[in-house]
C-alpha positions in Angstrom: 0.0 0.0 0.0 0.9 3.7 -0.6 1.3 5.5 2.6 1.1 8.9 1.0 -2.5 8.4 -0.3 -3.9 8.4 3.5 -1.3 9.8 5.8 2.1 10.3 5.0 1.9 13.0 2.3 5.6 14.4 1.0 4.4 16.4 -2.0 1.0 18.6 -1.6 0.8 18.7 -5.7 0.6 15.0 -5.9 -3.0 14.2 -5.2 -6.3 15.7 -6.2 -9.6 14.6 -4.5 -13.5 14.4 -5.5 -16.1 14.0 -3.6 -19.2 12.4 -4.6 -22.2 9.8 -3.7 -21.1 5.7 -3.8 -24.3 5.5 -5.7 -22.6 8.2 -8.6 -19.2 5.9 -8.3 -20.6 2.4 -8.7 -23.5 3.5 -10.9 -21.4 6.2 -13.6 -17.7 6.8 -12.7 -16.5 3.3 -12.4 -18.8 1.6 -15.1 -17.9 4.8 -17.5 -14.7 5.4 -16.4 -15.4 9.0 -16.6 -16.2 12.0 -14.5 -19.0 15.2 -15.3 -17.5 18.6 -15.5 -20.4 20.8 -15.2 -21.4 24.2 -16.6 -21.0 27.0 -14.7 -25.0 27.8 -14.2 -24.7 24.6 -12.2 -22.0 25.7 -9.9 -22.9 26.7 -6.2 -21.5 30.4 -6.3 -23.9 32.6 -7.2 -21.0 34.6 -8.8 -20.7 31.8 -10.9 -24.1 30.6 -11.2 -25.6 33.5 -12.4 -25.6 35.6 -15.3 -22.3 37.9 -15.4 -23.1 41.7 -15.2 -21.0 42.8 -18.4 -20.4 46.6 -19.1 -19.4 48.0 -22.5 -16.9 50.4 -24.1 -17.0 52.0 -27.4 -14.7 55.1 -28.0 -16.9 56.2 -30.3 -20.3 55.7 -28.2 -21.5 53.8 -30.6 -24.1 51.2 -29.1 -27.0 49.2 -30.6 -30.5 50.0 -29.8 -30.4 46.3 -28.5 -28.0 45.1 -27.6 -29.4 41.4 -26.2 -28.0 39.7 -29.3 -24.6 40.9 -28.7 -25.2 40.1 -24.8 -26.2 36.6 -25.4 -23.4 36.0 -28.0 -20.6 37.2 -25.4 -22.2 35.2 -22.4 -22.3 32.4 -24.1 -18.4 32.5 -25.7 -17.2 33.7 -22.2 -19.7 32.2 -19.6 -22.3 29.4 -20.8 -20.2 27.4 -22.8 -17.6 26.7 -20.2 -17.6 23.7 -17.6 -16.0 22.9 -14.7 -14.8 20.0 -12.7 -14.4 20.8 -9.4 -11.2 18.9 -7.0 -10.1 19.5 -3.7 -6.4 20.4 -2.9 -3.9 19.3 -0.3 -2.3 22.2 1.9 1.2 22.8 2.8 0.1 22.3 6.1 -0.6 18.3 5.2 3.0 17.6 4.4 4.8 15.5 7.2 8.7 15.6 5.9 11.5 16.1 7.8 12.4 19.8 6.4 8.4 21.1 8.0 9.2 19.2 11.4 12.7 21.2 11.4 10.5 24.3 10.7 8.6 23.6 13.8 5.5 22.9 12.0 2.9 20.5 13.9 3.5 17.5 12.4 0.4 15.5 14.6 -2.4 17.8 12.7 -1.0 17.3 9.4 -3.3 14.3 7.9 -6.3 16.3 9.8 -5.9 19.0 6.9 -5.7 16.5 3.9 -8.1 17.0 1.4 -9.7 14.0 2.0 -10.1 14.5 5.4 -12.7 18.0 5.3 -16.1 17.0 7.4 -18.1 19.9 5.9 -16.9 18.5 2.2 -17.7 14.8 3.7 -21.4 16.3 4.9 -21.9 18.6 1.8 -20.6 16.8 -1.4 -19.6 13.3 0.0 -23.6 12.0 0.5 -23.3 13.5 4.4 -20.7 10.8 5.1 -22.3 8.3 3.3 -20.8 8.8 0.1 -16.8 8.5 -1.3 -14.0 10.6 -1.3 -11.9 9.5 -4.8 -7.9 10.4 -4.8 -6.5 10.9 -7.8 -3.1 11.6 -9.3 -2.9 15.3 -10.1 0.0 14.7 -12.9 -1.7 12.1 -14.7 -5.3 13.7 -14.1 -4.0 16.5 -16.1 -2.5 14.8 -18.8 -5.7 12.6 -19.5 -7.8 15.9 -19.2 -5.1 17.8 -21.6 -4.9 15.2 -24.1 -8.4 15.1 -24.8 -9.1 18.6 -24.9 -6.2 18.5 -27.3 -7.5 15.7 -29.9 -11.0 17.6 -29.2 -10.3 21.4 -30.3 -11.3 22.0 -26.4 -9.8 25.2 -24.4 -8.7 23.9 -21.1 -7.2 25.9 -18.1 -6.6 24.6 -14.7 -5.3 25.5 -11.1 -6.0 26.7 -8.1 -9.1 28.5 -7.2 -8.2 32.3 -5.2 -11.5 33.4 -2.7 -11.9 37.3 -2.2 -14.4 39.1 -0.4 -17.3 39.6 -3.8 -17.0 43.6 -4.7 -20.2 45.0 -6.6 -17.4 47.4 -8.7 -13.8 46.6 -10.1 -11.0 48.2 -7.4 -9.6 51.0 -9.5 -6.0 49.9 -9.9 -7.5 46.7 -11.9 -8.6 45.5 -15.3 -12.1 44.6 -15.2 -12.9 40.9 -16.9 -16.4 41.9 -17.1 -15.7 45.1 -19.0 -16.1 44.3 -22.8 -14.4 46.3 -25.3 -17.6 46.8 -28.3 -15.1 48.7 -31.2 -12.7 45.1 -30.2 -15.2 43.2 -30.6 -17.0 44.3 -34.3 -13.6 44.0 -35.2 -12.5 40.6 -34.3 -16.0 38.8 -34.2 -16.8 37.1 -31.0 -15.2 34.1 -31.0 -11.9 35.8 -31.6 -12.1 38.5 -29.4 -13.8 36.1 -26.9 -10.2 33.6 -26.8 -8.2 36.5 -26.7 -10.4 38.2 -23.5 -9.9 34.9 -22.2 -6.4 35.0 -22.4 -5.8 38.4 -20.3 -8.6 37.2 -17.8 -9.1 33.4 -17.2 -7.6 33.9 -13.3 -10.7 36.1 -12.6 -13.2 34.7 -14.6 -12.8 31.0 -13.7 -10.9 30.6 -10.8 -11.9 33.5 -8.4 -14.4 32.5 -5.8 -16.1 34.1 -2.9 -14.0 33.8 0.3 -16.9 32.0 2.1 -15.8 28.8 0.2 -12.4 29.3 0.8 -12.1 26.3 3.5 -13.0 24.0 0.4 -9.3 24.5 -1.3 -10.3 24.0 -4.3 -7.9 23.0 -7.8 -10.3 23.0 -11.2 -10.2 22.3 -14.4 -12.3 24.7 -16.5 -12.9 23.9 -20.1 -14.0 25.8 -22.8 -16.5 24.4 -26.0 -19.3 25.4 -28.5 -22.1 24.4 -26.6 -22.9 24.2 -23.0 -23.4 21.3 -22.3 -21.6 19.0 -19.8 -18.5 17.4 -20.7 -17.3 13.7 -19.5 -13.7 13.1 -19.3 -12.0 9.9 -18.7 -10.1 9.5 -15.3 -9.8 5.8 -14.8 -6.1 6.0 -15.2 -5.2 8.5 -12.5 -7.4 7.3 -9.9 -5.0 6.0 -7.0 -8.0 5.5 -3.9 -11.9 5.6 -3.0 -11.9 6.5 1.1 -15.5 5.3 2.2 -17.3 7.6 4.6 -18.7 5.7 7.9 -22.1 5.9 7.1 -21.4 3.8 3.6 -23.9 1.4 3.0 -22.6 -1.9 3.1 -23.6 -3.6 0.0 -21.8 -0.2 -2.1 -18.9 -0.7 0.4 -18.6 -4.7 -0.7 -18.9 -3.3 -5.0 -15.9 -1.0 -3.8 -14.2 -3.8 -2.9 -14.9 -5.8 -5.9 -13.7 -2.7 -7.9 -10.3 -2.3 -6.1 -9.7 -6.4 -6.3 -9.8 -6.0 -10.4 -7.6 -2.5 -10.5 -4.8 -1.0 -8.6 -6.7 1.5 -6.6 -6.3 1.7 -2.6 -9.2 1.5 -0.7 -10.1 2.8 3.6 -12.7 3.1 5.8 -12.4 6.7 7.4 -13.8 7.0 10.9 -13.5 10.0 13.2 -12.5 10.1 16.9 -13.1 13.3 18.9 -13.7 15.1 14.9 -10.1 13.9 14.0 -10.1 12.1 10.5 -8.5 8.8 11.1 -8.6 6.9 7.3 -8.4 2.5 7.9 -6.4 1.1 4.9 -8.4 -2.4 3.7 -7.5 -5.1 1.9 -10.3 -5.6 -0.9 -10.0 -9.3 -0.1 -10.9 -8.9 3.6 -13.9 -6.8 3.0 -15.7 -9.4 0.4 -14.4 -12.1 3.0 -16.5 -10.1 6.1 -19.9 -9.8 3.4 -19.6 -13.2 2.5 -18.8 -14.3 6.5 -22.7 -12.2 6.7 
């Protein structure tokens, strides 16, 4: 077994985490061998949820009567045909090497602030305990996702997410991603001037959050497409674990099991004692021998 997927963590870019129901896992990931990356109108921010605010720019004030068309051209290009998928990161804090304990870092909390060890992500995404946190390895996650937004003309940017108090206006010292340039645009066409606003602005537009959800320490991968619908990208390869929550039920934890016997992925139980995340490393074997023992 890898120690690093639970506990002994030396790297805090090596794993990604997703947290889902067992039901999503045994009935769509593992039998696809893919995950959903949603659009953003399906996010939970509301700054991402809803409609952006855009303002316009024309030097020579020169603005359609209506300008809904345009509107609904630039949403879409910018906004509605992008889709996310949504990880949770490890912290520097979650390292335990020899160079932190020299530091004077506390060592004893570090698998507490793992990514797979969040109780509010366990209550809100991961079925309220009942569901699965999945590990995955970042490097390979990334070249599976890249490759086939390659081979499929996708845009793809990923990294991760910075939290800011929301403002209602741009501070004065900054660009504005929501400010669109109208003279730019005639000239370029949309789709042009849409990749190229993109480009100066992606950090803002796709991986800016409100500060309530920092605590989540999220790492996405936001993809860009004609249409807005959800995208399904194939992960098997760079899934390393599945960490059970306690409230599993018992006849997804045993197809867990089954799963992990036919492919090299780690599986655990996690428990908690006094609120501190304590992961139990199984042996697929030993779980199907307990169900059929029942």
């Amino acid at each position: 077994m890898n120690g690093s997927v639970w506990y002994l963590l030396d790297d805090e870019d090596r794993f990604l985490y997703h947290y889902t129901s067992s039901a999503v896992l045994l009935d769509y990931i593992i039998p696809t061998g893919s995950i959903r990356f949603l659009p953003f109108k399906l996010l939970n921010d509301p700054r991402e949820s809803y409609e952006w605010p855009l303002s316009w720019h024309s030097r020579e004030g020169d603005f359609p009567d209506d300008m809904s068309g345009i509107e609904e051209a630039v949403q879409s290009a910018l906004k509605s045909n992008w889709c996310v998928g949504c990880f949770v990161r490890d912290s520097d804090e979650s390292v335990m090497t020899r160079e932190r304990e020299k530091q004077g870092a506390d060592l004893l909390i570090a698998p507490a602030l793992r990514g797979h060890s969040h109780p509010r992500m366990w209550a809100q995404y991961g079925d309220n305990h009942a569901g699965v946190c999945l590990v995955f390895d970042r490097a390979i996650l990334t070249r599976l996702i890249g490759n086939f937004c390659s081979e499929n003309l996708l845009s793809v940017r990923y990294g991760a997410v910075e939290y800011s108090v929301p403002r209602l206006l741009p501070k004065l010292d900054e660009d504005d991603p929501l400010l669109v340039f109208l003279d730019e645009l005639r000239s370029l066409g949309v789709n042009e001037y849409a990749q190229r606003h993109v480009e100066r602005h992606y950090r803002k537009l796709y991986f800016h959050k409100s500060s309530d959800w920092e605590n989540e320490m999220e790492y996405r991968f936001s993809i860009g497409s004609s249409d807005s619908e959800p995208k399904y990208f194939q992960v098997a390869g760079a899934l390393k674990g599945v960490l059970m929550g306690d409230k599993i039920n018992p006849e997804h934890r045993s197809r867990v099991a089954e799963f992990a016997m036919e492919n090299t992925v780690e599986i655990a139980d996690m428990s908690w004692s006094a609120g501190f995340p304590q992961p139990h490393p199984l042996h697929p074997r030993l779980v199907l021998n307990e169900t059929q023992k029942e």
